[in-house]
C-alpha positions as CSV (number, residue, x, y, z in Angstrom):
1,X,8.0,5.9,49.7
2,X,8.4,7.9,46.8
3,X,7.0,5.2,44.5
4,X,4.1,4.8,46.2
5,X,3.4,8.2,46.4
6,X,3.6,9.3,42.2
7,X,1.6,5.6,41.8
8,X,-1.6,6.9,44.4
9,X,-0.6,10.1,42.3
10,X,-1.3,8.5,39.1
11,X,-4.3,6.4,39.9
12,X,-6.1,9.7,40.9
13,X,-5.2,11.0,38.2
14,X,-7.1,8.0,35.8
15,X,-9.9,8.3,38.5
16,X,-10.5,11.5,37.7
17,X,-10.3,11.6,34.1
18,X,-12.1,8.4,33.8
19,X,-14.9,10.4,36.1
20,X,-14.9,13.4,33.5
21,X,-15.3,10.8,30.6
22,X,-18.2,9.3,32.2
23,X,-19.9,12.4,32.9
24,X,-19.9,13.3,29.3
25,X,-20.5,9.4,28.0
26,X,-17.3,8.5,26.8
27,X,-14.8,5.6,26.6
28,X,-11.6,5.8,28.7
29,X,-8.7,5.8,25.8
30,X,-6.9,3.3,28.5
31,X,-9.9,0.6,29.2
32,X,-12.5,1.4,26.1
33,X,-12.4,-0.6,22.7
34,X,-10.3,1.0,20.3
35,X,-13.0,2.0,17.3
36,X,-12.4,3.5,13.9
37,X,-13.6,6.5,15.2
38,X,-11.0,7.5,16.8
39,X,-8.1,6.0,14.7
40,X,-5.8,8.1,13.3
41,X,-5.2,6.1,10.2
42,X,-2.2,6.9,7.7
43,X,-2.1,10.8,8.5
44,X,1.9,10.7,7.8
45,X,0.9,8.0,4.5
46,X,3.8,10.1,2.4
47,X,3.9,8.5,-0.8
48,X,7.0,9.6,-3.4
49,X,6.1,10.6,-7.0
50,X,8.6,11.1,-9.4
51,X,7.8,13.5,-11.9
52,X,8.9,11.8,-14.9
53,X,6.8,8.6,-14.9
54,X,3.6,7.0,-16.0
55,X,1.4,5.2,-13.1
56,X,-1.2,2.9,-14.3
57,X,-4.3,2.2,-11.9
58,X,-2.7,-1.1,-10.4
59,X,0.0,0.9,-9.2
60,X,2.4,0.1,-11.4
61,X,5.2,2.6,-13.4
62,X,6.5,3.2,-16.5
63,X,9.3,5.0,-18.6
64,X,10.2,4.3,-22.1
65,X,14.3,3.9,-22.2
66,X,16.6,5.4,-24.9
67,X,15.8,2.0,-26.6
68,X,12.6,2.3,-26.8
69,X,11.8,0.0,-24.6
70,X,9.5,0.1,-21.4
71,X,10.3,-0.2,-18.0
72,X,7.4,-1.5,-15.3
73,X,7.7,-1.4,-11.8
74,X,5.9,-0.9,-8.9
75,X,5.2,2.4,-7.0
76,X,6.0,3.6,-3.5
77,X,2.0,3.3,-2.7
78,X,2.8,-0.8,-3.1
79,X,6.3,-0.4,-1.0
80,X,4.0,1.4,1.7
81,X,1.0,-0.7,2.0
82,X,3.1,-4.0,1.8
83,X,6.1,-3.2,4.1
84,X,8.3,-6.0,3.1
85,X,7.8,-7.9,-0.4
86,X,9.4,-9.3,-2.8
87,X,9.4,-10.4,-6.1
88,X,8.7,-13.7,-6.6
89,X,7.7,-14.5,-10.3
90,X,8.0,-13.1,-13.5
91,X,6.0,-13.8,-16.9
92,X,8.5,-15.8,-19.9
93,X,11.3,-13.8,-21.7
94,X,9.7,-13.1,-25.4
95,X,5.8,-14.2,-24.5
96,X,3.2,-11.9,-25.8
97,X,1.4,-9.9,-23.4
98,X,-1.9,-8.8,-23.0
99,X,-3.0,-5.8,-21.4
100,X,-4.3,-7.1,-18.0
101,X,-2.5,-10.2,-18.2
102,X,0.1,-11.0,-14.9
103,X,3.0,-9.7,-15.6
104,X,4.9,-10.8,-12.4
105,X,4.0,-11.6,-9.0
106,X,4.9,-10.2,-5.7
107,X,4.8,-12.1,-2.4
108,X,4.3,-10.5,1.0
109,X,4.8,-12.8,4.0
110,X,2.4,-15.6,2.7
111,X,0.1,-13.5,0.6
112,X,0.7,-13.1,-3.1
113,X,0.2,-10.5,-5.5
114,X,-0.5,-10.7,-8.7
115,X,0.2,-7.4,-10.6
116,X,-1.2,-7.3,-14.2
117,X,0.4,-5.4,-17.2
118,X,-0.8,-2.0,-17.7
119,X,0.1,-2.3,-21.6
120,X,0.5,-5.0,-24.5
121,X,3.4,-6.2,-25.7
122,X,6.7,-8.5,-25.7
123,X,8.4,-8.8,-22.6
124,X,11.9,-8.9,-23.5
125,X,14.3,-8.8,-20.0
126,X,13.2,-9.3,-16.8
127,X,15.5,-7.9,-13.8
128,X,16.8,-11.7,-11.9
129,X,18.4,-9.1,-8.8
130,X,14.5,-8.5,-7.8
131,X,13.9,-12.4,-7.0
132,X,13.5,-13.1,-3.7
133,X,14.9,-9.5,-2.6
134,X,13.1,-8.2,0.4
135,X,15.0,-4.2,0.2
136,X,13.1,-2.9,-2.7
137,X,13.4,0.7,-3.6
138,X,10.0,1.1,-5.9
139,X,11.3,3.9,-8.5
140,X,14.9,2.6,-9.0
141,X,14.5,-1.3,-9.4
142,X,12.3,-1.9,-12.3
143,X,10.7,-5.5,-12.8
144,X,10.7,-5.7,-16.7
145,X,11.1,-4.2,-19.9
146,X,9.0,-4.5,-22.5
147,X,8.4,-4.1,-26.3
148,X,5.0,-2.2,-26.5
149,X,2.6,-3.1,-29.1
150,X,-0.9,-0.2,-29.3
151,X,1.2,1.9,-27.2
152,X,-0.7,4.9,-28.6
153,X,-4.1,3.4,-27.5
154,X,-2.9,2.0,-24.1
155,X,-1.1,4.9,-23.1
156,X,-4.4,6.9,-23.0
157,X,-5.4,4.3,-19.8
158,X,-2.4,5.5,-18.0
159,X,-2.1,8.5,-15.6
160,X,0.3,10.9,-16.7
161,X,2.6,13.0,-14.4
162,X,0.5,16.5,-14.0
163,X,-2.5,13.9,-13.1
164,X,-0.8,11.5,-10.8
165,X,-0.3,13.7,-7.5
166,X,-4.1,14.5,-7.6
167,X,-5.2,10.6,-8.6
168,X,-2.4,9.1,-5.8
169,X,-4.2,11.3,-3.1
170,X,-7.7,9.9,-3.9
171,X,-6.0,6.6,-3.7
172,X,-4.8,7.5,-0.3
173,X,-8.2,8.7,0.6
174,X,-9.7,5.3,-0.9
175,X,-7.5,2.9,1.2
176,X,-8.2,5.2,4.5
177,X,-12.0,4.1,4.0
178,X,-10.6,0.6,3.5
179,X,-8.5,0.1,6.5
180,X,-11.5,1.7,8.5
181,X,-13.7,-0.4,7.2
182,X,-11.9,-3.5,7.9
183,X,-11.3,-2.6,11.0
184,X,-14.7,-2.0,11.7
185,X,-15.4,-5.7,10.1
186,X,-12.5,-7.5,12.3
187,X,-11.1,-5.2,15.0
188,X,-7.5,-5.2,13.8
189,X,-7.1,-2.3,16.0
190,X,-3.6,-3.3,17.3
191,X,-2.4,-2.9,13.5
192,X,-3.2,0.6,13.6
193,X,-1.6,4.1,14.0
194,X,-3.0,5.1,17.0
195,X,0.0,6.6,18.5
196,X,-0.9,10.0,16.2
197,X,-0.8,8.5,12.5
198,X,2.3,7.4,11.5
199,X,2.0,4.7,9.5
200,X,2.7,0.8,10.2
201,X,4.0,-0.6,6.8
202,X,3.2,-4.4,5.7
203,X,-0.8,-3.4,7.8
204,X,-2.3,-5.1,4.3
205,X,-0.3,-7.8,5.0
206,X,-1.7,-8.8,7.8
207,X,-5.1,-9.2,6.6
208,X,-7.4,-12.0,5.8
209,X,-7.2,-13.9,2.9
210,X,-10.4,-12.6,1.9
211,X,-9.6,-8.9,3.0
212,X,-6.0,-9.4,1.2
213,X,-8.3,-9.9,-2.2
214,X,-10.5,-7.2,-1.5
215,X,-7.6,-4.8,-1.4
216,X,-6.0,-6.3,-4.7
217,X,-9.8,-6.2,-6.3
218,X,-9.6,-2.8,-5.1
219,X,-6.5,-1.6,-6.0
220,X,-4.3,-3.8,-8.0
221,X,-6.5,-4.1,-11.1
222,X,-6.7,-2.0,-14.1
C-alpha cells in the first residue's frame, strides 16, 4: 500500500512539473530530446600540466635528458579525450625525421592515431613497454627519444611552460565547441556528461570515422 502510494506520489509529481514546463514552452528533462543546449560538456575536463615540459600543438611533450637527448610523449589532453589507447607503432630506430612526419601511432578501440613529430631529427630508442599497453600514464611513459637536428628553429613552434596553461584551456574551450557540434550533427547524446559535467573518457572514441578525422585535423596536427 505503501508502494502504490509514493508511485501516485511521484507521478503527480512529473504531472506537475511537466504542467509548469509546458506553460513556459519547455521540454520535460525526462521525455524531451537531449540538445546541446543543455549539455553540460567537460565542466570537470581537468587536464595535468607539468611545469617543466614543452607541448607542441599535436599534443605531444617534450624534455631534453642529461644526454641531450629528447623525450616525446603524449599529454594528459590525449589520455582524457581517448580513455583507453595504446601504442601501437613506432617510426625505425636511426631513420631521419621530419618535422611533421609520424612519429608513432596510437590506437583507440578501432580508430588510429597518427601523431606527427613536433621536431626534426634521429630517433634513436623507442620505449617497447608502451606497445600494446592500455594503462598509460601521459607524463611518465615517454614514446621516444630523439637526436634533434634545427632544434633552435623548431623549438620556437613549441609552447613553452609559462604559455601552456593559457594555450591548454583554449584547447579545452576548442574541443567543447567540437563535441557540441557533433552532437548537434549526430545526436550522440548518450556519450555525454549530462549528469552535471564530469567527463566520460574514450567520448572521441566513439565517433565516426569521419568525425574521428575531424578531431585529429583539428587537433593532432602541427
Amino acid at each position: 500500500m505503501v508502494g502504490v502510494f509514493v508511485l501516485i506520489t511521484f507521478l503527480l509529481f512529473i504531472i506537475v512539473d511537466i504542467f509548469v514546463l509546458k506553460m513556459q514552452n519547455k521540454p520535460h528533462p525526462a521525455f524531451g530530446m537531449i540538445t546541446s543546449s543543455n549539455l553540460l560538456l567537460f565542466n570537470n575536463f581537468n587536464i595535468d600540466i607539468p611545469g617543466d615540459l614543452l607541448f607542441s600543438r599535436s599534443h605531444t611533450w617534450l624534455q631534453r635528458n642529461h644526454y641531450g637527448l629528447i623525450k616525446i610523449g603524449v599529454d594528459d589532453f590525449i589520455d582524457k579525450s581517448l580513455g583507453n589507447y595504446s601504442f601501437s607503432k613506432f617510426a625505425d630506430i636511426n631513420k631521419d625525421i621530419k618535422r611533421g612526419e609520424i612519429i608513432f601511432e596510437l590506437l583507440s578501440g578501432n580508430k588510429l592515431i597518427k601523431i606527427p613529430s613536433p621536431i626534426d631529427g634521429t630517433l634513436k630508442f623507442i620505449n617497447e613497454d608502451l606497445l600494446n599497453k592500455k594503462n598509460i600514464s601521459p607524463y611518465q611513459d615517454w614514446g621516444v627519444l630523439v637526436e634533434p637536428k634545427n632544434y633552435d628553429e623548431n623549438i620556437r613552434q613549441l609552447i613553452f611552460p609559462k604559455d601552456s596553461a593559457a594555450w591548454m584551456t583554449k584547447e579545452i574551450s576548442k574541443l567543447k565547441s567540437f563535441m557540441k557540434n557533433t552532437f548537434q550533427k549526430t545526436n550522440l547524446a548518450g556519450l555525454t556528461m549530462y549528469d552535471g559535467g564530469t567527463v566520460v573518457k574514450s567520448v572521441i572514441s566513439s565517433l565516426t570515422d569521419r568525425e574521428f578525422q575531424d578531431f585529429q585535423k583539428e587537433f593532432l596536427t602541427l
